[in-house]
Structure formats: structure tokens, C-alpha cells
One Martini backbone bead per residue (centre of mass of N, CA, C, O) as a GRO file, in nm:
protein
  305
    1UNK     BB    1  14.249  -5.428   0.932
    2UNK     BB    2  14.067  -5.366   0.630
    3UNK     BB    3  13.827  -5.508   0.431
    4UNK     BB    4  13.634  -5.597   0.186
    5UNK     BB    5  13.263  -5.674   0.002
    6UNK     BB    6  13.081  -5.754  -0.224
    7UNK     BB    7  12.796  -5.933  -0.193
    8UNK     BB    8  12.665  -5.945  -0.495
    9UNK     BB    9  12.985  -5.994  -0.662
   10UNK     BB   10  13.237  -6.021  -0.457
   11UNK     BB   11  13.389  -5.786  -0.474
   12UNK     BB   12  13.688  -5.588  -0.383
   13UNK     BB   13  13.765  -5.336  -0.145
   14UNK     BB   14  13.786  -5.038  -0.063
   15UNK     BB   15  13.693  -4.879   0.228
   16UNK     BB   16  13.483  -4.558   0.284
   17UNK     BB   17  13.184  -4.620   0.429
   18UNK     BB   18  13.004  -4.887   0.345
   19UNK     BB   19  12.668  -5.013   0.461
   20UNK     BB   20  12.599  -5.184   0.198
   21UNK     BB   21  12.676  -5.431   0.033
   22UNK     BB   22  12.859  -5.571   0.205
   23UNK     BB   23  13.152  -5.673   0.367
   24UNK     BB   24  13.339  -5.651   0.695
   25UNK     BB   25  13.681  -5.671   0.789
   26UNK     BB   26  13.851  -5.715   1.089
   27UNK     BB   27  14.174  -5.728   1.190
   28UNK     BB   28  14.324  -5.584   1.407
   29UNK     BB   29  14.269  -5.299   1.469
   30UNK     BB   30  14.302  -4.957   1.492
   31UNK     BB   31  14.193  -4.667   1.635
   32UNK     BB   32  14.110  -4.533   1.354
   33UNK     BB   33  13.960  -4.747   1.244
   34UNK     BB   34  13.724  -4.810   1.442
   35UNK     BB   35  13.640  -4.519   1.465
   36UNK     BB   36  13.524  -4.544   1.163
   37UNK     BB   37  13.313  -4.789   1.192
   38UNK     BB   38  13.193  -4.660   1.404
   39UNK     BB   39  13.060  -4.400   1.247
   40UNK     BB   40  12.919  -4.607   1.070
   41UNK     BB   41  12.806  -4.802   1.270
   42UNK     BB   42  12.565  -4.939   1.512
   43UNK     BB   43  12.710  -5.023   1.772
   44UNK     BB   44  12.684  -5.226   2.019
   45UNK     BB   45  12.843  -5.176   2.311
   46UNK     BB   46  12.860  -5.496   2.435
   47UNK     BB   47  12.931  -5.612   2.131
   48UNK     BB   48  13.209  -5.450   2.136
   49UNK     BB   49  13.314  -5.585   2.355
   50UNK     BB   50  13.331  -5.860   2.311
   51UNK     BB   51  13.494  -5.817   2.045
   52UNK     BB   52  13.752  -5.736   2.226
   53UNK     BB   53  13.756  -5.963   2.396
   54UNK     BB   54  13.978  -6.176   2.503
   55UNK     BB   55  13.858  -6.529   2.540
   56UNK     BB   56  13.605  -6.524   2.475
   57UNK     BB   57  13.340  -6.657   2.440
   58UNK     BB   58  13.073  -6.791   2.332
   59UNK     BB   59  12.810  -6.595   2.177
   60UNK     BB   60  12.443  -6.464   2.152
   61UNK     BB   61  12.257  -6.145   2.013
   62UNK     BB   62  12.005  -5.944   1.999
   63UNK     BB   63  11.977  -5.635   1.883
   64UNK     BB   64  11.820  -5.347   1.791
   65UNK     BB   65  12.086  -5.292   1.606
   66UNK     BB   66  12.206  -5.631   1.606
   67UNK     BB   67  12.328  -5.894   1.532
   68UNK     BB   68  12.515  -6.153   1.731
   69UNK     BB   69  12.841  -6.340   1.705
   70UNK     BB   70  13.046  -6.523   1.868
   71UNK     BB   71  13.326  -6.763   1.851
   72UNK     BB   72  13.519  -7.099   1.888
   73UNK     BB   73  13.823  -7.224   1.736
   74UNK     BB   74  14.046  -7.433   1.549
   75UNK     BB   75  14.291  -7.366   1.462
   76UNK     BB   76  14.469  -7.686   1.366
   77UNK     BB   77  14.307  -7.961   1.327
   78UNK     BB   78  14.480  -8.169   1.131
   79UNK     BB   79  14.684  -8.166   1.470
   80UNK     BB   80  14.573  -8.111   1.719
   81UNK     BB   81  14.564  -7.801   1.806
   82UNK     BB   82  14.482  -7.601   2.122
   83UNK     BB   83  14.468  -7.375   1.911
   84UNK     BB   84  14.256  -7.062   1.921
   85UNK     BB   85  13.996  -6.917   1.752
   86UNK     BB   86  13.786  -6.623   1.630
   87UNK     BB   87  13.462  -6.474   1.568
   88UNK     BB   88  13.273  -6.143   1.490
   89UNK     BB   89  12.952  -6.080   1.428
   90UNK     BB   90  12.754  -5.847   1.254
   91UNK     BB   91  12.428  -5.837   1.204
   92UNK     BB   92  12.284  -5.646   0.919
   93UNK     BB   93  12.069  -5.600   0.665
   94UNK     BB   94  12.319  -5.505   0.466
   95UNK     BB   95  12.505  -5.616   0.677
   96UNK     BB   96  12.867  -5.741   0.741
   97UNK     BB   97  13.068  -5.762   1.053
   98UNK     BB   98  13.435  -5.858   1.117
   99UNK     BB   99  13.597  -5.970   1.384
  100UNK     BB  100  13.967  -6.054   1.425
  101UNK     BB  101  14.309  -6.104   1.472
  102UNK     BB  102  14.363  -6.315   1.181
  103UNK     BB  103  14.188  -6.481   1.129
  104UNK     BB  104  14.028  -6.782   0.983
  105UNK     BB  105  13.938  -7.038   0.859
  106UNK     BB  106  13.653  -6.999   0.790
  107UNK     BB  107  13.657  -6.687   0.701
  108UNK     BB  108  13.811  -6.727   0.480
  109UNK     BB  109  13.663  -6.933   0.296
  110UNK     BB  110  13.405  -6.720   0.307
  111UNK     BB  111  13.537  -6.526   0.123
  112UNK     BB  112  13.567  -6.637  -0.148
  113UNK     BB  113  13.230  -6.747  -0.166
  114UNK     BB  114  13.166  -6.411  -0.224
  115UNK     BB  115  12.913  -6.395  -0.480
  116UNK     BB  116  12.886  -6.673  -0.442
  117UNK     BB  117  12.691  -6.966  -0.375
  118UNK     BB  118  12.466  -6.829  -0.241
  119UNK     BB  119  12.661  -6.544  -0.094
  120UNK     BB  120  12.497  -6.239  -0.064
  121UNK     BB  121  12.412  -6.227   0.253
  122UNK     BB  122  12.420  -6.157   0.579
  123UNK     BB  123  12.288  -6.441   0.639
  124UNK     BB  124  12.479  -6.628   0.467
  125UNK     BB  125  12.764  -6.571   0.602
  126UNK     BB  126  12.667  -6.644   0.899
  127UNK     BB  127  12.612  -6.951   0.787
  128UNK     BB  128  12.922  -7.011   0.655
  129UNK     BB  129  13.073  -6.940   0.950
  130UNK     BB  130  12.932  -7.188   1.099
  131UNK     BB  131  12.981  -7.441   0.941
  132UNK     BB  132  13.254  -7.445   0.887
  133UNK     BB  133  13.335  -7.418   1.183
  134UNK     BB  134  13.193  -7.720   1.227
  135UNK     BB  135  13.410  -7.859   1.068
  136UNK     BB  136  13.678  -7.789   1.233
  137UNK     BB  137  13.533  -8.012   1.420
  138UNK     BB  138  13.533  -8.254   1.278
  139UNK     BB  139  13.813  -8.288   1.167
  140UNK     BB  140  13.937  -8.329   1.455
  141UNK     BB  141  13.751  -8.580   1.511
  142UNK     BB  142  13.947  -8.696   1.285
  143UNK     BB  143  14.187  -8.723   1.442
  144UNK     BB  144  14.139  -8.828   1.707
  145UNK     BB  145  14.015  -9.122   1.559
  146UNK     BB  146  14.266  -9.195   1.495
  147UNK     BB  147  14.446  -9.199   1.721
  148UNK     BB  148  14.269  -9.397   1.879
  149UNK     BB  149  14.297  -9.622   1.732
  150UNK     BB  150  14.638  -9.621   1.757
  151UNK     BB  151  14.593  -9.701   2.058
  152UNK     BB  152  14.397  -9.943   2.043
  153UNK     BB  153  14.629 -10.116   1.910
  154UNK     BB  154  14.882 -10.031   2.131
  155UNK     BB  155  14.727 -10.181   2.391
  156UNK     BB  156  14.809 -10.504   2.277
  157UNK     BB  157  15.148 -10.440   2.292
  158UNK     BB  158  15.111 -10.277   2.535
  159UNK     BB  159  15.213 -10.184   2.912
  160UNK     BB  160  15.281  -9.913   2.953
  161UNK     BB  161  15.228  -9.607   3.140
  162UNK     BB  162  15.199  -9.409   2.829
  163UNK     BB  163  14.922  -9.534   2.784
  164UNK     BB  164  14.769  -9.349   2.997
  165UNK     BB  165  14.886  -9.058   2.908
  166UNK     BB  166  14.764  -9.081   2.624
  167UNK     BB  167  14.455  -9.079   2.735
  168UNK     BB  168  14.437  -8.851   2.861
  169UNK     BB  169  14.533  -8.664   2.671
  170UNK     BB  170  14.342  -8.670   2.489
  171UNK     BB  171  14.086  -8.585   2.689
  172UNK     BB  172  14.218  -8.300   2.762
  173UNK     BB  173  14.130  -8.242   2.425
  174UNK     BB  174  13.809  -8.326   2.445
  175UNK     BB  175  13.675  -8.175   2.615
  176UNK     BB  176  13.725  -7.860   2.510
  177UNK     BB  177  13.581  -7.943   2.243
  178UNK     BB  178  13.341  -7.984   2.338
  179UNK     BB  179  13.269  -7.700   2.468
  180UNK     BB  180  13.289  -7.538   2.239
  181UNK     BB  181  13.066  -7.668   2.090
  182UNK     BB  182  12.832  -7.612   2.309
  183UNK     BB  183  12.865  -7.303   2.248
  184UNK     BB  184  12.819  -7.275   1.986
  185UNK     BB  185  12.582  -7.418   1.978
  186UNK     BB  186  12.387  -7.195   2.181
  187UNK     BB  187  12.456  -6.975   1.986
  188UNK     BB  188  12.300  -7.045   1.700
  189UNK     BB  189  12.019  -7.101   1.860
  190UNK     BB  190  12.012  -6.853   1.963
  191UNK     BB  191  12.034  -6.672   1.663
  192UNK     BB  192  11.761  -6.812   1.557
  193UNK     BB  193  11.565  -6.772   1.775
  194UNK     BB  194  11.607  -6.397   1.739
  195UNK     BB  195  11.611  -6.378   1.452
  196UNK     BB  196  11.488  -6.129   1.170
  197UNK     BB  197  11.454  -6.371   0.943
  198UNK     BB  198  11.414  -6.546   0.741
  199UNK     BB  199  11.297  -6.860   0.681
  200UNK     BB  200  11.574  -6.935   0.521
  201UNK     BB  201  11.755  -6.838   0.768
  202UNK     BB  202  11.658  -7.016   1.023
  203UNK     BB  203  11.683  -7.284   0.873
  204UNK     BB  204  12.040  -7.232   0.868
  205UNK     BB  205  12.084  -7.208   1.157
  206UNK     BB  206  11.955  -7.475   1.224
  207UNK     BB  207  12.194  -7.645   1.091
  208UNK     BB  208  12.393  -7.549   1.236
  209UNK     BB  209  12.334  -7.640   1.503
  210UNK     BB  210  12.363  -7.956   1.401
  211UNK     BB  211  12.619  -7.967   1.345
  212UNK     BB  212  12.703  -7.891   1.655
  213UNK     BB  213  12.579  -8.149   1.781
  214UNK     BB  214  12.726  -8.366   1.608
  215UNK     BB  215  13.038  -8.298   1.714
  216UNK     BB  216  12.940  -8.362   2.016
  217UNK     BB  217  12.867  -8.637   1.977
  218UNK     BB  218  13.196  -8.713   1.909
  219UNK     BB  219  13.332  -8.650   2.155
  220UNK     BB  220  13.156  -8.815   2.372
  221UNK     BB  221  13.225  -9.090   2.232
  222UNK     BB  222  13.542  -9.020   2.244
  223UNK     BB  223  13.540  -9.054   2.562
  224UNK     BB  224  13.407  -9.330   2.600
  225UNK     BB  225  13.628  -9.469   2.457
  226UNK     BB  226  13.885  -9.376   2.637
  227UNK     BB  227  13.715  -9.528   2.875
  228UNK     BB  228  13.719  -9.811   2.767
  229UNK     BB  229  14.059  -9.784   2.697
  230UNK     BB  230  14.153  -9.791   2.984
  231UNK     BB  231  13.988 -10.038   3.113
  232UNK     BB  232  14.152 -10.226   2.928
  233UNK     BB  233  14.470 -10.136   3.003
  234UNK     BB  234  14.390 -10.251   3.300
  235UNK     BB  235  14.289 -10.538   3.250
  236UNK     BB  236  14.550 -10.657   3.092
  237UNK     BB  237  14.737 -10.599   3.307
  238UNK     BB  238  14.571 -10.794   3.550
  239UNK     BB  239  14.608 -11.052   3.340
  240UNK     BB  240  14.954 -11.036   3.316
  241UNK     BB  241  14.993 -11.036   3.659
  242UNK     BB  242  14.828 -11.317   3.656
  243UNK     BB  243  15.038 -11.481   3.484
  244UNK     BB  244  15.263 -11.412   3.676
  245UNK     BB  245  15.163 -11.574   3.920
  246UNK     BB  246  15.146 -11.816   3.818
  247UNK     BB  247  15.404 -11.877   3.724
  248UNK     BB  248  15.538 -11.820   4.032
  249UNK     BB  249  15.320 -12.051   4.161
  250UNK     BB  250  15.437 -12.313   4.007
  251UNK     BB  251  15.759 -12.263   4.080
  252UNK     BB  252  15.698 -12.347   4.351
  253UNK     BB  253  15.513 -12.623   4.371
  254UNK     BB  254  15.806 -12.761   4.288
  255UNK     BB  255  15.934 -12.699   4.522
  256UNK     BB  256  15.833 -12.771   4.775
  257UNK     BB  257  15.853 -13.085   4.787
  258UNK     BB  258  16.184 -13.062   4.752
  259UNK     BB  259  16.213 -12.911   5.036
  260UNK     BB  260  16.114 -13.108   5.192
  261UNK     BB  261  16.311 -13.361   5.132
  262UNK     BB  262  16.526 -13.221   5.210
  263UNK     BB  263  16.492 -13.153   5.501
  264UNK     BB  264  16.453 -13.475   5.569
  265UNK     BB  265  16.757 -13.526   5.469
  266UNK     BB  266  16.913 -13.311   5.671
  267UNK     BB  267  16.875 -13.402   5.968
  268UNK     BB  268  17.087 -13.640   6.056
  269UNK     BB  269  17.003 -13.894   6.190
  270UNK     BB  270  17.093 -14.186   6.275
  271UNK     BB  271  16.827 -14.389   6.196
  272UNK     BB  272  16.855 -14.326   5.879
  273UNK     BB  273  16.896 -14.494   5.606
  274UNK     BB  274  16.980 -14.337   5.336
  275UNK     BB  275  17.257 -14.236   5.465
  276UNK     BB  276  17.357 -14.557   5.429
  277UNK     BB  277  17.334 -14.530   5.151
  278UNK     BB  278  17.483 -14.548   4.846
  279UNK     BB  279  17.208 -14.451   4.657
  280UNK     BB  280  17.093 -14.191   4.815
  281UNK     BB  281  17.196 -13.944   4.601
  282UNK     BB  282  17.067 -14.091   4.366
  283UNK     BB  283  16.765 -14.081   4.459
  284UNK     BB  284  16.727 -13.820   4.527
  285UNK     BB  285  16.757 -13.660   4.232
  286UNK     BB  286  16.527 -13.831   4.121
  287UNK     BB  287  16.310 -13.724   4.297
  288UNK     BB  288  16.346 -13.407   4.245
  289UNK     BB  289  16.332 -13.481   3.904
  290UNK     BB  290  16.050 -13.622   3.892
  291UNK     BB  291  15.854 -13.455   4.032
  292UNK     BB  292  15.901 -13.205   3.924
  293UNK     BB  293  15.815 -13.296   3.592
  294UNK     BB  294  15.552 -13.356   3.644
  295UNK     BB  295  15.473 -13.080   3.769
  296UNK     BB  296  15.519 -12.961   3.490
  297UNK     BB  297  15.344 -13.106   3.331
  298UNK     BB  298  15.093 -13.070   3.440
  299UNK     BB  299  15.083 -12.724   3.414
  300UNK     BB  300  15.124 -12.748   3.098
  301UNK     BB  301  14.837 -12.896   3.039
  302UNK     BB  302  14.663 -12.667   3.179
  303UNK     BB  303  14.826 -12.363   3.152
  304UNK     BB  304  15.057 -12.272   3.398
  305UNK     BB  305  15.312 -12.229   3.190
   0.00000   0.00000   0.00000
């Protein structure tokens, strides 16, 4: 599919084979709408190998015939979805030709505002659509800033080791999205250092570029944050299981001396005074309640119960 728009009226065309005061977007296209583009503009060959590349990483280059980009972001960060998308720019003088699999985020949006918005030059498409695609890396570390909370208050009330495998999960789906963000910071800084654009051109290239610094800055708080809450999640356990030795340590020391008693009072030796005493019997049960008593309330007092 090819659609168009001129850029300075922002109005919508039929693409004819127009080169100048265009945006020209492609999607999937087929082989005979390619070979069309490819008649009208000058194609660098690497670079039109990278845009139909699947998969490819993001990258950009200054090429003889046209400033080139390619970015990598996420289709739904409003739901910490894995699935992404991509879009490769060829920023020509009076031209800019987009091209991706289904469109992006960001390109549908910067499709509508071309035309107003201070969006009419190739060099302003090019920089309205890596602002965008940081932005939704923004969404994203906001959805996952979101889940890191609700786990973080989750790991106080549950000991449970799904609450380990929740911090994992979480952490490699922040590798990925780090990875992506510092590729595309890379690739914008690329192509601000050698596109050959006016000096606020230059300038928006670099807020872009700083847009995904920022990005990167959340992602890796947001790593530090789950290795920190990971941590705690051990340390808790390791507290809950010192309680649970605690009480069960306490529970031994009462029964302790009550199995010595009874041990000394089992040998049944003859001349035992004890054994053939009336109130035998009721001493001993006194004494092993009264002891066991004792050590209750004393281990009570102290919080070891």
C-alpha cells in the first residue's frame, strides 16, 4: 500500500510518482508499487535493503543520495506487550518516504499532524516521528512503573515464589525494552551528527536523541528498582523463616527439661522415693505444667513466641 500527503498543505494524495513537497508512506508494499518508488526516488541500495529487512535493529546513516533510519518500538506499551514494530525514514531534500510492515504508533500519529503543526519539512516529519516512538517508550515504563508498584506492595503481604518469578518476568521484559531505547538513542544521535540540516534541524534531532536518554534513564531505575525488591523479597523470607525457627526453638526448650524429668522419673530404680509416693503422680504433672508455664511466659515476654 503507498499513500501520500503533501507537506506543506498536509492534504492527502494519490502518489503519482511526486518527489518534492511530499510524504510518501509504504507498507508492505508489493513488488511492483516498490519498483515504482524505486523509479521515482534515489534509493540508496543499503538502505532500501535494511527497510525490507524483518527484524532489522535500528540504525541510521547519512547516505550521498539521502539521510537514512530505521527505529524499533513497541505496538501496545499501554499493555507491556513483547510484540514490535518498526519504520524506516529516507529524509530526502523535499522529500521523506516512510516505510513499514503495518504502520506504527508513532507514524499514524505524526500522519495526521503533517501539514500544521509546524510539521511541513522533511526534517520536522523525521523528528515528530522518533519524539513519538519515545514517547511510547514513556507509555511503556509507565505501565511497567504501574506493575512494579502493585508488586511491590505484594511482596509484603505474600511469601510465595510466584512473587520471584513475577520480578523476573517483569525484568526481561525491561532488558528488551532498555536494548531497544539505547539502540534508537544511538541511531537519532547518528543522524543529528551527520545530517546535513539547518541548524533547528540539528537542534530537534538532538532533543530526540535526549527524549531516549531518558527513556534508557527509566528503564535501568526501573531494573535497579526490581533488583532492589527482589532482594527484599529474599530477605523477608529469610526473616519469615527465622520466626518460624524462633517458634519452633522455643517449643523444643519448654519440652526439654519436661523429657529430662520424665526420663529421670521413667528409670523405675527400687529405691526411687518418688515412685511409691501417693502424690507422685500429681507432683510430676505439676511440675512439667508448671515448668513448661514458666517457660511460656517467660519466651512470651521477650517476643520469642
Amino acid at each position: 500500500m503507498i499513500r501520500a500527503k503533501c507537506l506543506s498543505t498536509g492534504q492527502e494524495l494519490t502518489w503519482t510518482g511526486q518527489i518534492t513537497d511530499v510524504w510518501v508512506d509504504t507498507q508492505d508494499p508489493t513488488p511492483q508499487e516498490l519498483y515504482a518508488l524505486q523509479a521515482a526516488f534515489p534509493f540508496n541500495r543499503f538502505a532500501l535493503e535494511d527497510a525490507l529487512e524483518r527484524g532489522h535493529w535500528s540504525r541510521a546513516e547519512q547516505y550521498p543520495e539521502h539521510a537514512f533510519i530505521t527505529i524499533r518500538s513497541y505496538a501496545a506499551p499501554e499493555t507491556a506487550d513483547e510484540f514490535t514494530e518498526r519504520v524506516s525514514l529516507f529524509v530526502f531534500r523535499e522529500a521523506v518516504v516512510s516505510h513499514s510492515m503495518h504502520g506504527t504508533l508513532a507514524l499514524n500519529r505524526v500522519w495526521a499532524l503533517t501539514g500544521r503543526d509546524s510539521v511541513n519539512t522533511p526534517q520536522e516529519v523525521t523528528y515528530e516521528v522518533l519524539d513519538h516512538t519515545a514517547d511510547t517508550f514513556f507509555v511503556l515504563a509507565d505501565t511497567l512503573e504501574a506493575q512494579v508498584d502493585d508488586l511491590e506492595e505484594n511482596v509484603f503481604r505474600s511469601t510465595r515464589q510466584s512473587r520471584v518469578a513475577d520480578v523476573f518476568d517483569l525484568k526481561h521484559l525491561i532488558g528488551p525494552a532498555r536494548r531497544l531505547a539505547s539502540d534508537a538513542r544511538e541511531a537519532a544521535a547518528l543522524l543529528g551528527r551527520h545530517a546535513s540540516a539547518a541548524p533547528a534541524d540539528l537542534v530537534r534531532y538532538r532533543d530526540a536523541q535526549d527524549s531516549f536518554t531518558r527513556a534508557v534513564s527509566r528503564f535501568e531505575a526501573l531494573r535497579e528498582h526490581l533488583t532492589s525488591l527482589l532482594d527484599l523479597h529474599l530477605s523477608l523470607q529469610g526473616q519469615r523463616m527465622n520466626e518460624v525457627m524462633r517458634t519452633l526453638t522455643a517449643v523444643s526448650v519448654i519440652f526439654l527439661p519436661l523429657t529430662f524429668l520424665a526420663g529421670v522419673w521413667g528409670m523405675n530404680f527400687e529405691h526411687m522415693p518418688e515412685l511409691r509416693s501417693p502424690l507422685g503422680y500429681a507432683f510430676a504433672w505439676t511440675c512439667f505444667i508448671g515448668i513448661g508455664a514458666a517457660l511460656a511466659y517467660s519466651f512470651k515476654r521477650r517476643g520469642w513466641w
